[in-house]
N, CA, C and O atoms as a GROMACS GRO file, in nm:
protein
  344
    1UNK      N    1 -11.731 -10.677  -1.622
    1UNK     CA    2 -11.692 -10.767  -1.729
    1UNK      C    3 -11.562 -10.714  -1.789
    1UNK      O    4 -11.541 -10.594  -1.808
    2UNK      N    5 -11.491 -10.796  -1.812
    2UNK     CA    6 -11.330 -10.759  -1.873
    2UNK      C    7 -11.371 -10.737  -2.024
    2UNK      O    8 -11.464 -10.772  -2.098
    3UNK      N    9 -11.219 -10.636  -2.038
    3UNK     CA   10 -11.258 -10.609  -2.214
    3UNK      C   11 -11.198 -10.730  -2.311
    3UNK      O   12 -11.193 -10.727  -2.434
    4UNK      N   13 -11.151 -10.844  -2.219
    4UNK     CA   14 -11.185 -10.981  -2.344
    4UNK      C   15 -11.289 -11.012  -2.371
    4UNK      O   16 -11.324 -11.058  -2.479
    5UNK      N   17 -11.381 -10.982  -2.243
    5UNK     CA   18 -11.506 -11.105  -2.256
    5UNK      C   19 -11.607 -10.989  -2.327
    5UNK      O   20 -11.683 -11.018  -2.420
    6UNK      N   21 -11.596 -10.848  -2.268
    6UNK     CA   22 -11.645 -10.761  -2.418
    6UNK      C   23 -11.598 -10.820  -2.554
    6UNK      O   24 -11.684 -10.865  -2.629
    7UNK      N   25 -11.484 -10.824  -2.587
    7UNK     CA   26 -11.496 -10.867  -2.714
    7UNK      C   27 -11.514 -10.984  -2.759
    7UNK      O   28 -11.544 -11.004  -2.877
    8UNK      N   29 -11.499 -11.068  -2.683
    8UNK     CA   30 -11.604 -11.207  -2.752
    8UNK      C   31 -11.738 -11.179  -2.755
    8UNK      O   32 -11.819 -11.225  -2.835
    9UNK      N   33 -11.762 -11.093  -2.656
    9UNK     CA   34 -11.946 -11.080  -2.680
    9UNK      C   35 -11.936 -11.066  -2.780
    9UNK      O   36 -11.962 -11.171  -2.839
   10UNK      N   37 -11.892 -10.938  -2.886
   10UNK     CA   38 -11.901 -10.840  -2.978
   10UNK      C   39 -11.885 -10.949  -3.114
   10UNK      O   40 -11.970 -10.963  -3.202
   11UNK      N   41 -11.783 -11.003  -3.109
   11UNK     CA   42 -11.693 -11.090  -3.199
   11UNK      C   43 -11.828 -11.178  -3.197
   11UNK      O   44 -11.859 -11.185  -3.316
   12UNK      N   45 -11.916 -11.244  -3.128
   12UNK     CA   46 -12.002 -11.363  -3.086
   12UNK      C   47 -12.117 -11.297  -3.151
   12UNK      O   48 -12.181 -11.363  -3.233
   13UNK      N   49 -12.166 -11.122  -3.115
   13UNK     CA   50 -12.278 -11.067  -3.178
   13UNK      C   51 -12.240 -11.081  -3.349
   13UNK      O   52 -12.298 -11.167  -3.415
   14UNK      N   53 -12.187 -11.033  -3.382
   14UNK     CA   54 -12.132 -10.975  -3.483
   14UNK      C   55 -12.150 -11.168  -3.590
   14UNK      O   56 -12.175 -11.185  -3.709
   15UNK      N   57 -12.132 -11.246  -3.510
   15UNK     CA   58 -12.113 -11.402  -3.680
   15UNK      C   59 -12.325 -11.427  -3.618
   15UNK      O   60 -12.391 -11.520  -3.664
   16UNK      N   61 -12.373 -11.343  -3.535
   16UNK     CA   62 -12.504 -11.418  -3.538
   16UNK      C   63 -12.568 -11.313  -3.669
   16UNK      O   64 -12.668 -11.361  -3.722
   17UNK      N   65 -12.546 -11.250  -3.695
   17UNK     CA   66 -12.570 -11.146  -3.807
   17UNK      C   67 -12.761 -11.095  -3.767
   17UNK      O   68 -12.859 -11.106  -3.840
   18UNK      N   69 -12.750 -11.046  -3.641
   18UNK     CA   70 -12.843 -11.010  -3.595
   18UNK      C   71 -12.809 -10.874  -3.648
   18UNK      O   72 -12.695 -10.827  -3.660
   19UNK      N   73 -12.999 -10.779  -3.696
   19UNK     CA   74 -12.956 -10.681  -3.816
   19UNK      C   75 -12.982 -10.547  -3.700
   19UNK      O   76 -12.918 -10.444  -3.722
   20UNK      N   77 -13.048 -10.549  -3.613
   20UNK     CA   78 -13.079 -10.405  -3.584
   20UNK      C   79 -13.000 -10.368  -3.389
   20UNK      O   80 -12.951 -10.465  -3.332
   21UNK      N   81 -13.001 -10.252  -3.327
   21UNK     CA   82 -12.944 -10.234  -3.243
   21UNK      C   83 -13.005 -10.315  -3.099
   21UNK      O   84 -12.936 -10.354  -3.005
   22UNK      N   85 -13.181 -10.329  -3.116
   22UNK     CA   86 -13.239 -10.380  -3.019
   22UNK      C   87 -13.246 -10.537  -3.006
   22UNK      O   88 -13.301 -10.595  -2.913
   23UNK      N   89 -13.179 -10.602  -3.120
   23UNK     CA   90 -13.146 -10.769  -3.143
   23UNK      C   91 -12.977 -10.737  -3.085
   23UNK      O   92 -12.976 -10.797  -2.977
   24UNK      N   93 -12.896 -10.701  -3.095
   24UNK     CA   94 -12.752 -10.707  -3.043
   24UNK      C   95 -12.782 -10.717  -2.836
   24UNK      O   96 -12.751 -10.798  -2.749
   25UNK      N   97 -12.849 -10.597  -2.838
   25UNK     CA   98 -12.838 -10.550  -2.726
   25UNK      C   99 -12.949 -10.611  -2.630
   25UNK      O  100 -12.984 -10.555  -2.527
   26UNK      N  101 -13.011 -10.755  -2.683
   26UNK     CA  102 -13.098 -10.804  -2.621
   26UNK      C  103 -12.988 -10.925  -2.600
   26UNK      O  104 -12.958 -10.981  -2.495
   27UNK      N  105 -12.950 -10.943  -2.698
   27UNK     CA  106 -12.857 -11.082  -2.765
   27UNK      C  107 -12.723 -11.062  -2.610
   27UNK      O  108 -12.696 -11.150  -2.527
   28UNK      N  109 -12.665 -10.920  -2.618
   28UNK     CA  110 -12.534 -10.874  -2.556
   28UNK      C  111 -12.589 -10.951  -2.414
   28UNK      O  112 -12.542 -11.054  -2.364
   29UNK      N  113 -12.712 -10.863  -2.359
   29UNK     CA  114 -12.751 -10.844  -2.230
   29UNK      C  115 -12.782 -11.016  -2.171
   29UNK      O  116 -12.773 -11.066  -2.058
   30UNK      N  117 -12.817 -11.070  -2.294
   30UNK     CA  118 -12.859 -11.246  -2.208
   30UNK      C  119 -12.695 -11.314  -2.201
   30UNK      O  120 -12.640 -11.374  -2.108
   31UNK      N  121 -12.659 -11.289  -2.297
   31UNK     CA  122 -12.503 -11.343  -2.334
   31UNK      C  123 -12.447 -11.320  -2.183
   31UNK      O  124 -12.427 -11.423  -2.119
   32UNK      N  125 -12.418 -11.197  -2.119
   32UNK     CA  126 -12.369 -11.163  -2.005
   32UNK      C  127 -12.412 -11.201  -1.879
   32UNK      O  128 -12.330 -11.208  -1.787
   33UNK      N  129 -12.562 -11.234  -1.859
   33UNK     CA  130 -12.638 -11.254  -1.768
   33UNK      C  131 -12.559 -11.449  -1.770
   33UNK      O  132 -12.536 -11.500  -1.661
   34UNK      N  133 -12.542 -11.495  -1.846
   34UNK     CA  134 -12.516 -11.620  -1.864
   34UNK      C  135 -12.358 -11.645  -1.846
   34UNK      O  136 -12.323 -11.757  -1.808
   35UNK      N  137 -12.283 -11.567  -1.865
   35UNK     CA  138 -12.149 -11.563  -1.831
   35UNK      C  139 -12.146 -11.548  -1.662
   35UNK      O  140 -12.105 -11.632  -1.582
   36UNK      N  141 -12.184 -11.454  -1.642
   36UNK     CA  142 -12.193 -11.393  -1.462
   36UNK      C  143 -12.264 -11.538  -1.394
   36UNK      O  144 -12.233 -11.578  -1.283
   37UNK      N  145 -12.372 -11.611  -1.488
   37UNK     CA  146 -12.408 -11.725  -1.358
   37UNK      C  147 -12.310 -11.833  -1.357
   37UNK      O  148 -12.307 -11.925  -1.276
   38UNK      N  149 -12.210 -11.809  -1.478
   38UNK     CA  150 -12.105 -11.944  -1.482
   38UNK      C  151 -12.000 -11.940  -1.415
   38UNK      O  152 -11.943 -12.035  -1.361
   39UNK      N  153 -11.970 -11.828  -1.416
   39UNK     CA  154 -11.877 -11.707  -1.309
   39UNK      C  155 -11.885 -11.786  -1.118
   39UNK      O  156 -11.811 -11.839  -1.035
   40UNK      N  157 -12.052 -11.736  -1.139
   40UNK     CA  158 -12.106 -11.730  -0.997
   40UNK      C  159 -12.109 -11.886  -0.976
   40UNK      O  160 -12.094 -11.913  -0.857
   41UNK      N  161 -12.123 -11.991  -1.053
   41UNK     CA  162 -12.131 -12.121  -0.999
   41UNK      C  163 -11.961 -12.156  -0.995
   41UNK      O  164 -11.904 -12.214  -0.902
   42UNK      N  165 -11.918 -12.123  -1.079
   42UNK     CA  166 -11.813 -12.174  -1.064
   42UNK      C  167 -11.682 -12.058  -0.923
   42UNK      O  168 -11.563 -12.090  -0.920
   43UNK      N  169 -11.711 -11.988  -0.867
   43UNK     CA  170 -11.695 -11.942  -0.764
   43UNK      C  171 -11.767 -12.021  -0.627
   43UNK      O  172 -11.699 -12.048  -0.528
   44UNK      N  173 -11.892 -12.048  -0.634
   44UNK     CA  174 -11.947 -12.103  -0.528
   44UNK      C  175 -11.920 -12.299  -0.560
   44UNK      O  176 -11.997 -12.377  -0.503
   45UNK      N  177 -11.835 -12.341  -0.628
   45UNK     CA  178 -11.829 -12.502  -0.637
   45UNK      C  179 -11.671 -12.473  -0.571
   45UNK      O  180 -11.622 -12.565  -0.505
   46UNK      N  181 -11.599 -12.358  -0.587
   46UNK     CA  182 -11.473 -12.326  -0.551
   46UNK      C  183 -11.515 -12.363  -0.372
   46UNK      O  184 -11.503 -12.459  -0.297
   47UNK      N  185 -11.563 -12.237  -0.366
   47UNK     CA  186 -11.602 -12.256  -0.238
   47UNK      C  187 -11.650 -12.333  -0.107
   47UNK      O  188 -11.635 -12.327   0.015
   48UNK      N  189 -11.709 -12.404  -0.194
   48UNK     CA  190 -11.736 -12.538  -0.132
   48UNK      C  191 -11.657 -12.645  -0.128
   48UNK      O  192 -11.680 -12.741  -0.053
   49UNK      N  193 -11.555 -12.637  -0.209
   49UNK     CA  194 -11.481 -12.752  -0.258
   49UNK      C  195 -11.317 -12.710  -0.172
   49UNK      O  196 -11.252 -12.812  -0.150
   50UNK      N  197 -11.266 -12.612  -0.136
   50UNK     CA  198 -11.168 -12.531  -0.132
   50UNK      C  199 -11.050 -12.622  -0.111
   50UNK      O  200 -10.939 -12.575  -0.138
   51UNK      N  201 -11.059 -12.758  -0.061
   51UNK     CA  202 -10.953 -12.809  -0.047
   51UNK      C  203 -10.934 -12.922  -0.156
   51UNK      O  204 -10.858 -13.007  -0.111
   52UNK      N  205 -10.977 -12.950  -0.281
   52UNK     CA  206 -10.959 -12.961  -0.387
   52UNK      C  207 -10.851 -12.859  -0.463
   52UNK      O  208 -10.781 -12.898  -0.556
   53UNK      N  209 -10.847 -12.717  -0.410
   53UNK     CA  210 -10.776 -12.651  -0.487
   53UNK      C  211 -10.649 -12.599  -0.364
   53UNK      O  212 -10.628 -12.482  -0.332
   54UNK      N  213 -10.587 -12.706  -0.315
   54UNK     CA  214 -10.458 -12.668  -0.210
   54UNK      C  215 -10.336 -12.625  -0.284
   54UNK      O  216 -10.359 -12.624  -0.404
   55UNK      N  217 -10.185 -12.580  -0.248
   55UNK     CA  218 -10.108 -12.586  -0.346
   55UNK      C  219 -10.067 -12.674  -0.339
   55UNK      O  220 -10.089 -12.764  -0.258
   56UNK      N  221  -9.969 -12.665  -0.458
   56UNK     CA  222  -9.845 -12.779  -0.449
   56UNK      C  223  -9.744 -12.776  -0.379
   56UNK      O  224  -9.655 -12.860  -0.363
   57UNK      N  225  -9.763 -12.646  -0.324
   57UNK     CA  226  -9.634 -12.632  -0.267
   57UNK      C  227  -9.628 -12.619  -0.140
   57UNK      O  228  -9.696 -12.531  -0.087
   58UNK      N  229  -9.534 -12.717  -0.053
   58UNK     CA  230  -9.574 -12.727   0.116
   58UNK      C  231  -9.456 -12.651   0.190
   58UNK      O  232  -9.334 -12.637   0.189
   59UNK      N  233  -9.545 -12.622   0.238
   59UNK     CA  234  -9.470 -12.512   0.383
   59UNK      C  235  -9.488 -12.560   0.494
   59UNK      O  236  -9.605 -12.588   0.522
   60UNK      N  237  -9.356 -12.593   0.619
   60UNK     CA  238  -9.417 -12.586   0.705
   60UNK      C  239  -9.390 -12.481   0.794
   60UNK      O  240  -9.285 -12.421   0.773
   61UNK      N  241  -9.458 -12.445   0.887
   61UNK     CA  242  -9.494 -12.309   1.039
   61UNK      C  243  -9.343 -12.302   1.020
   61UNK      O  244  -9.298 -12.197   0.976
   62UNK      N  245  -9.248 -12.419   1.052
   62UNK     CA  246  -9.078 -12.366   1.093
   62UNK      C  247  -9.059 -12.256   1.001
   62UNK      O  248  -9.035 -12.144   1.044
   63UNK      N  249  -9.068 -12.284   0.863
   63UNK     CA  250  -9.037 -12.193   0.733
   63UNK      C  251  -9.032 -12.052   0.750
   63UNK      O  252  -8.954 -11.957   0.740
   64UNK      N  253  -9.168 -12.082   0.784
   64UNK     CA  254  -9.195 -11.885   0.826
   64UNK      C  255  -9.172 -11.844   1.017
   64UNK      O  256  -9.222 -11.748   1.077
   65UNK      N  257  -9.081 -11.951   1.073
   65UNK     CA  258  -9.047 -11.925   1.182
   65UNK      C  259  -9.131 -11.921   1.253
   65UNK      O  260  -9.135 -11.826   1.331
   66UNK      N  261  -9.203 -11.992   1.257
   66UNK     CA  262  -9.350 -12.003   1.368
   66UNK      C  263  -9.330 -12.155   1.444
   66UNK      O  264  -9.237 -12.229   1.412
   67UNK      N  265  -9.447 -12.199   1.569
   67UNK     CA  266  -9.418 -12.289   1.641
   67UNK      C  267  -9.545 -12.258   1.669
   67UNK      O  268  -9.591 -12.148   1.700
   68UNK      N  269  -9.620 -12.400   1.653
   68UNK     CA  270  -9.734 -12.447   1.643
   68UNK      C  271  -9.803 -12.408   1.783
   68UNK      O  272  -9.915 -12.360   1.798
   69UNK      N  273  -9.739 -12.429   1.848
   69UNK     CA  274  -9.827 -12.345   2.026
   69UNK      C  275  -9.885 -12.230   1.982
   69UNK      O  276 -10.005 -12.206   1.988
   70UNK      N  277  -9.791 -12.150   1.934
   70UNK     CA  278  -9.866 -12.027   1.886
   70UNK      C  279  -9.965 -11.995   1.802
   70UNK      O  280 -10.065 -11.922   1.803
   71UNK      N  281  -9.909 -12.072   1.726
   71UNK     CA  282  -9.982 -12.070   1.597
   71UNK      C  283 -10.168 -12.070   1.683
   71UNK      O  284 -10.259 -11.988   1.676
   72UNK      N  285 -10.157 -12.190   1.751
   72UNK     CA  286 -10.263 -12.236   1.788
   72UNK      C  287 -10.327 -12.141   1.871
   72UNK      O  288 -10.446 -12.171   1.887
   73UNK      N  289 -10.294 -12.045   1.926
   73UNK     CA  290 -10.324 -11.965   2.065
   73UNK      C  291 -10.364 -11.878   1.951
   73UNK      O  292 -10.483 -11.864   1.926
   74UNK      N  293 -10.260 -11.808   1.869
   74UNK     CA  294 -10.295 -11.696   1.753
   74UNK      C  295 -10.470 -11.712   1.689
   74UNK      O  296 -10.560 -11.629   1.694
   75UNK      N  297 -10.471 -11.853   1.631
   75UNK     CA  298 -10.564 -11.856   1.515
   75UNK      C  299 -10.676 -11.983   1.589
   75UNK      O  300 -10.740 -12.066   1.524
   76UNK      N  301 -10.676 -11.971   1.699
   76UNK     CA  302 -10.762 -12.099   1.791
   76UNK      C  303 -10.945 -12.062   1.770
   76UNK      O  304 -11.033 -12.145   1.794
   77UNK      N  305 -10.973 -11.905   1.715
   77UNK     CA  306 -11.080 -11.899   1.728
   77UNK      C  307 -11.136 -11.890   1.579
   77UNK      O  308 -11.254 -11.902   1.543
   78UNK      N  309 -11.003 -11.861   1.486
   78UNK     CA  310 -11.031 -11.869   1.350
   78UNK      C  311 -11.082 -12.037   1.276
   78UNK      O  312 -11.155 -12.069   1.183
   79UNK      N  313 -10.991 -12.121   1.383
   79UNK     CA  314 -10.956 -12.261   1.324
   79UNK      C  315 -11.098 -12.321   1.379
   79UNK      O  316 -11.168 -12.374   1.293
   80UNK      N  317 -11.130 -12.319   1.465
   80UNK     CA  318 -11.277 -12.342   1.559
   80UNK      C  319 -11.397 -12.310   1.441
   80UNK      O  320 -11.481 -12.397   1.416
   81UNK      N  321 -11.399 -12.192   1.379
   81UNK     CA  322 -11.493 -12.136   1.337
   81UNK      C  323 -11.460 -12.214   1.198
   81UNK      O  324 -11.553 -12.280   1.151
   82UNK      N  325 -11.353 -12.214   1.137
   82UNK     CA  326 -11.340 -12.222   0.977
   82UNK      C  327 -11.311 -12.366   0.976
   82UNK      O  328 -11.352 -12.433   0.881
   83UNK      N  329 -11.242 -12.424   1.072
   83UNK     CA  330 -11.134 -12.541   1.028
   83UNK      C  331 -11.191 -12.631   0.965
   83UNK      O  332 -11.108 -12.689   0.895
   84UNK      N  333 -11.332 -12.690   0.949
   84UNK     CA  334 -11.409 -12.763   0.862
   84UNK      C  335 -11.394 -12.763   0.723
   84UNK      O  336 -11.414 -12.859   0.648
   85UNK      N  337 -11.356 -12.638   0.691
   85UNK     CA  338 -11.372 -12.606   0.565
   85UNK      C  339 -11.204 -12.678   0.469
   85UNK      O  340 -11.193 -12.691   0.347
   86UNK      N  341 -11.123 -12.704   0.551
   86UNK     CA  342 -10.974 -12.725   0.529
   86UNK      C  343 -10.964 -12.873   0.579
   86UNK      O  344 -10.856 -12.931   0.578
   0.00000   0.00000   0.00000
């Protein structure tokens, strides 16, 4: 967990005016457990989705001096396996 999202926990414990160490640290521990599954869904909708998130910005093979024969011979067993996903 990053030390922003530490301190929103803290900042978030702190206005529930929960009084003792075992109410914070019950409060901290669900707070986080609930961040990490929003985390985790929103990583796996990425994932699934991946070509929703393409750039804007287009390249083509010439750019980086490539020629699609190759390309194809290079990445023929990557594109086979993944290319669904694109």
């Amino acid at each position: 967990m990053s030390q922003t999202e530490t301190s929103l926990i803290d900042q978030a414990m702190s206005a529930t005016g929960l009084s003792d160490f075992g109410e914070h640290h019950e409060f901290r521990t669900g707070l986080r457990v609930l961040i990490a599954a929003a985390e985790e869904e929103a990583m796996r909708t990425w994932l699934e989705h991946p070509a929703q998130h393409m750039s804007s910005v287009k390249f083509t093979l010439a750019d980086f001096g490539l020629i699609a024969d190759q390309v194809k011979t290079g990445f023929g067993d990557y594109s086979t396996r993944f290319g669904h996903l694109f």
